[in-house]
C-alpha positions in Angstrom: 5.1 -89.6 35.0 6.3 -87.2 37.9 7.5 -84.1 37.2 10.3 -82.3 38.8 9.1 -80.3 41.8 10.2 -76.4 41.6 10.9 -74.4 44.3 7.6 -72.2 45.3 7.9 -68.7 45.0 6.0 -66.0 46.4 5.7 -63.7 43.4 6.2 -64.2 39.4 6.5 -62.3 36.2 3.3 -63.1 34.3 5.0 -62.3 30.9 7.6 -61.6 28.3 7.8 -58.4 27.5 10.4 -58.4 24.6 13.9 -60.2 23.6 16.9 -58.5 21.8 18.3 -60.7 19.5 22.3 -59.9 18.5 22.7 -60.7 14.9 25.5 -60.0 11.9 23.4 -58.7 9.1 20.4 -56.2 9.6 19.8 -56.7 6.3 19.4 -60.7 6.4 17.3 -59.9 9.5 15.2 -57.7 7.9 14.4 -60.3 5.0 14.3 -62.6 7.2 11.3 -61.4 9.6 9.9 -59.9 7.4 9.3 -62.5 5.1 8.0 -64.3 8.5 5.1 -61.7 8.5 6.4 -59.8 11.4 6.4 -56.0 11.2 9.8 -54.8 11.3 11.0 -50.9 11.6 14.6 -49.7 11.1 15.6 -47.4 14.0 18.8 -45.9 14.5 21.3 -49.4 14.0 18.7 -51.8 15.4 15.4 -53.3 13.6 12.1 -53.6 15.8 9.6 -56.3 15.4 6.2 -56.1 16.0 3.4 -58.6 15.1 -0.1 -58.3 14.5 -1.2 -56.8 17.9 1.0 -54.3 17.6 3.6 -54.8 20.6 7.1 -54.8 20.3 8.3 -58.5 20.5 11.8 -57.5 19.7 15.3 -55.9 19.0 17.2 -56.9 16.7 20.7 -55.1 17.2 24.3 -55.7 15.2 27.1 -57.6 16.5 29.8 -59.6 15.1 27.8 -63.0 16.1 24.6 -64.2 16.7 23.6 -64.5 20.3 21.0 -63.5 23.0 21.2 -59.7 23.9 18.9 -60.2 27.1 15.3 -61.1 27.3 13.1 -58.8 29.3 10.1 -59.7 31.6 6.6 -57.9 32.7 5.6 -58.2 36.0 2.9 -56.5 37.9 3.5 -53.6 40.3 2.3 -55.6 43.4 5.0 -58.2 42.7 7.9 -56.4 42.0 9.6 -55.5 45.2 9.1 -59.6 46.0 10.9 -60.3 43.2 13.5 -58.3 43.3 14.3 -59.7 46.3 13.7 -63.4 45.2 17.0 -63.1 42.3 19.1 -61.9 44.8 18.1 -64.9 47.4 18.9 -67.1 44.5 22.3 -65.8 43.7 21.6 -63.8 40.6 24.2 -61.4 39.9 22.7 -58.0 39.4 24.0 -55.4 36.8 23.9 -52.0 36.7 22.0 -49.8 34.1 19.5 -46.4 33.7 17.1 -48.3 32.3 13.6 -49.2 34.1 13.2 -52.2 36.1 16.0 -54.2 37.1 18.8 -56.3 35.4 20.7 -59.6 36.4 22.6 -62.1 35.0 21.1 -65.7 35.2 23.0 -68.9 36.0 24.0 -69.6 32.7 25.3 -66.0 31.6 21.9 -64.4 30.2 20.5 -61.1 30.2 17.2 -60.6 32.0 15.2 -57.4 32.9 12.6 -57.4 34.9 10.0 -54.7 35.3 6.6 -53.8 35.9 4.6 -53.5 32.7 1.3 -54.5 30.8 0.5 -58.7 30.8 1.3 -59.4 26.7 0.2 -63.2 27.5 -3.4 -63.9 26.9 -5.6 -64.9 29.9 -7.4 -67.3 29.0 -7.5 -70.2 25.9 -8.0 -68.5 22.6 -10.1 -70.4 20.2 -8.6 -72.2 17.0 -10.8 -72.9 14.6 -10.2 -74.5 10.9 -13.5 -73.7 8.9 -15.3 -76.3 7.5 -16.9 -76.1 4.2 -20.7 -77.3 3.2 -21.9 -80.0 0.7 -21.4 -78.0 -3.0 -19.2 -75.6 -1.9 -15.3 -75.3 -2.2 -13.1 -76.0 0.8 -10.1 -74.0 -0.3 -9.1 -70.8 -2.5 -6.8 -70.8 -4.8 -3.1 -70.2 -4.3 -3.3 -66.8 -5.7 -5.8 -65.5 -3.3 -3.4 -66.4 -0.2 -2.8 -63.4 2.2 -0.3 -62.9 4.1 0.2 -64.9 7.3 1.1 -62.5 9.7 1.5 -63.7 13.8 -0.6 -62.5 16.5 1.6 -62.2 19.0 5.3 -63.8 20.4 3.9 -67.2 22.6 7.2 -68.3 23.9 11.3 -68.6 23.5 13.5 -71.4 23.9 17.1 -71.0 25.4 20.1 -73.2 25.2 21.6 -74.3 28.8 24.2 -76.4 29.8 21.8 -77.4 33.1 18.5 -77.6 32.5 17.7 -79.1 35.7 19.2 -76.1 36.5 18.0 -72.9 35.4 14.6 -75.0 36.1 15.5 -74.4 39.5 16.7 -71.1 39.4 13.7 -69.3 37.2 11.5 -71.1 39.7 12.8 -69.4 42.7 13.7 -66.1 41.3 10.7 -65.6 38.7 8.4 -67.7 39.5 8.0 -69.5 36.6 6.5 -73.5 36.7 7.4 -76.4 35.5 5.0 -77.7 32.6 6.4 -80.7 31.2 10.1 -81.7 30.7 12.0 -85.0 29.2 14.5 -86.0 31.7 16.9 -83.3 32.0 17.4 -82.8 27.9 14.3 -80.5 27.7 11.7 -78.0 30.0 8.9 -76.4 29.4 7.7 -73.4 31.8 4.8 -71.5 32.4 4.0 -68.4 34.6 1.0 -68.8 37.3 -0.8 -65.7 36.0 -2.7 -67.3 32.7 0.1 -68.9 30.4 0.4 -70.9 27.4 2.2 -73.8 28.3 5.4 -72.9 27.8 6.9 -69.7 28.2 9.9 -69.9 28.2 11.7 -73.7 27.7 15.3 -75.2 28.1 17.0 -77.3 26.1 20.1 -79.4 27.0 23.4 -77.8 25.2 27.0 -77.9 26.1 26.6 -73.7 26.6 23.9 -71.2 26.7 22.6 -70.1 23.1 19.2 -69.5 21.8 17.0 -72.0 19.9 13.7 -70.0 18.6 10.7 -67.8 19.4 7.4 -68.9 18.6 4.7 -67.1 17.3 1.2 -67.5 17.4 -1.2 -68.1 14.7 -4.7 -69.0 14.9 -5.1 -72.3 13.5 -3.3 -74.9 11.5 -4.0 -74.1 8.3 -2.0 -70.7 9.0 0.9 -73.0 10.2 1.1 -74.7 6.9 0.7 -71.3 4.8 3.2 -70.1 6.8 5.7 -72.5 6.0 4.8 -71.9 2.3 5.2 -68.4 2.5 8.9 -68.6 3.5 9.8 -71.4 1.3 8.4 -69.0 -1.4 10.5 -66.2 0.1 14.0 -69.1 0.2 13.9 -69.8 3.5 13.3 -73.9 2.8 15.5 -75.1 5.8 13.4 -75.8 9.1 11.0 -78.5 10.3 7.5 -79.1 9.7 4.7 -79.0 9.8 3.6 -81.0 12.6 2.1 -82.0 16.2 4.0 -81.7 19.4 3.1 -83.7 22.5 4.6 -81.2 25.0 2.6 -77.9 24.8 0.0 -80.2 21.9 0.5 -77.1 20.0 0.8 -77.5 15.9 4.1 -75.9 14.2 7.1 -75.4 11.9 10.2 -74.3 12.3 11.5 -72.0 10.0 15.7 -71.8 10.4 17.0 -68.3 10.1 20.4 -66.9 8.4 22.2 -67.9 12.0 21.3 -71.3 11.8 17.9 -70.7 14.9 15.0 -71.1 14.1 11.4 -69.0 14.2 8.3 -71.4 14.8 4.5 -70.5 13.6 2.5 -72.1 16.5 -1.5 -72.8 16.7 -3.3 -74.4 19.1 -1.0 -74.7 22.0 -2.3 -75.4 25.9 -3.0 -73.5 28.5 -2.5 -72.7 32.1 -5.0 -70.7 33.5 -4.4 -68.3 36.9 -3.8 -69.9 40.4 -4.9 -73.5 38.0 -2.1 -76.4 39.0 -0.6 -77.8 35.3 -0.1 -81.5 35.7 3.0 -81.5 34.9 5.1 -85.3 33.3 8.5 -86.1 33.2 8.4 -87.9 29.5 10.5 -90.1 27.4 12.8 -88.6 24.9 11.3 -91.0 22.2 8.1 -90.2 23.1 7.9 -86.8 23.9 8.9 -84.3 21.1 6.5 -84.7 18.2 2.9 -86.5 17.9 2.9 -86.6 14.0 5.2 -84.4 11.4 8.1 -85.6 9.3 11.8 -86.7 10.9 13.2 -84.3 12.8 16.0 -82.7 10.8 20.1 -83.5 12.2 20.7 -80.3 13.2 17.5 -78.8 14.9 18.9 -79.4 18.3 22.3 -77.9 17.1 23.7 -74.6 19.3 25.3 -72.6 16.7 26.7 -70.9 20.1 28.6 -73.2 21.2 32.5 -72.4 21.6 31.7 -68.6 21.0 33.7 -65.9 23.0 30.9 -64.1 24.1 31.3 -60.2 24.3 28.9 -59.3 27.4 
């Protein structure tokens, strides 16, 4: 299996730093998230979501449609100036604004900030353990005793594009990022070189841009199942789970949201450690999305985005 080389590039962003997420009901959002276990404050017309560490993961802000506001990246201060000028080598078209950092428009039409700000990724593998019980004593409570599974922290994003090939090329020289894994040129998973889950941020194959899902980390498996049962308890039964990927080996499900994307709880998934070279395959569609989990449903790979007028 040989994976797609990427462009080198002399500096990266070693994080996400937040998304904003356009959506038509605050409301629904707000039930939504936090019935996922996220932490989610209502400023002037927008929601914020934060998850158990504290950071803000996310804007939510109104619009008539759902879509991708921009997603924003950290970097570190060293790096910026390189980057910068990386984008505009690669053709980016930069945008105006007073806020910090500095704003393009990617290949396919997105967003993106980058600025210099605090890693949010961890730096090294964090441990997921299930605990075992002894001889004589009980495994499990009782379903009453259940707390709330709330996520650690946001692991990664996964964006709709008409090329994955691509924006695989075009994150690669302007960010940084690194190819993981991909399946042909249907899907790609990227990490950054500073200490990264597997994937950061991923493409999947679409006939336009749109957004797919965030994913957010929980700390073992069992969490990813209570999860699941915690929003089918709250009405939000459509999604798909639980299970095992192969790409990333991390354990999830898929929760959909009111706007037909989906929110994944995620445990377990690998890691690239600093300056470490990721092996990375170039796998068969048939045997590269799930290790073990139930059918995946008709219309997990469908862009709700597709046809919209967007209103950039």
């Amino acid at each position: 299996m040989n994976g797609t080389a990427i462009a080198a590039a002399s500096a990266s962003v070693h994080s996400i730093d937040h998304f904003a997420l356009n959506v038509p009901s605050l409301a629904d959002a707000a039930r939504f998230f936090s019935a996922f276990g996220l932490d989610v404050t209502a400023t002037a017309e927008e929601l914020e979501l934060r998850a158990a560490d504290g950071h803000r993961w996310a804007r939510i802000l109104p619009a008539s449609k759902k879509s991708l506001a921009y997603l924003s990246f950290n970097c570190f201060e060293a790096d910026f100036a390189a980057i910068r000028a990386q984008v505009r080598a690669a053709g980016a078209n930069p945008v105006a604004s007073a806020d910090q950092g500095f704003w393009f428009r990617d290949p396919d039409g997105n967003l993106i900030q980058v600025k210099i700000g605090p890693k949010t990724t961890p730096s090294g593998k964090q441990p997921c353990v299930v605990a075992s019980s002894h001889a004589d004593e009980r495994g499990a409570h009782i379903r009453s005793e259940a707390k709330t599974v709330r996520p650690g922290r946001l692991s990664h994003v996964l964006l709709f594009s008409p090329d994955v090939l691509g924006a695989l090329d075009f994150y690669g020289r302007a960010l940084g990022l690194r190819l993981s894994d991909k399946s042909l040129d249907i899907i790609a998973f990227t990490h950054a070189p500073h200490g990264s889950d597997h994937h950061l941020v991923a493409f999947a194959k679409s006939s336009a841009r749109g957004w797919h899902h965030s994913a957010w980390d929980v700390d073992n498996v069992n969490l990813v199942g209570q999860g699941a049962s915690q929003m089918a308890a709250a009405g939000f039964t459509k999604g798909w789970g639980t299970g095992r990927h192969v790409l990333g080996s991390n354990y999830f499900h898929y929760v959909q949201d009111p706007w037909g994307s989906f929110c994944e709880y995620s445990a377990d998934i690998d890691f690239v450690s600093a300056g470490q070279a990721w092996p990375a395959g170039d796998f068969a569609p048939e045997d590269s999305l799930y290790l073990w989990g139930p059918p995946v449903p008709d219309d997990f790979i469908h862009n709700t985005e597709a046809g919209v007028v967007f209103e950039d």
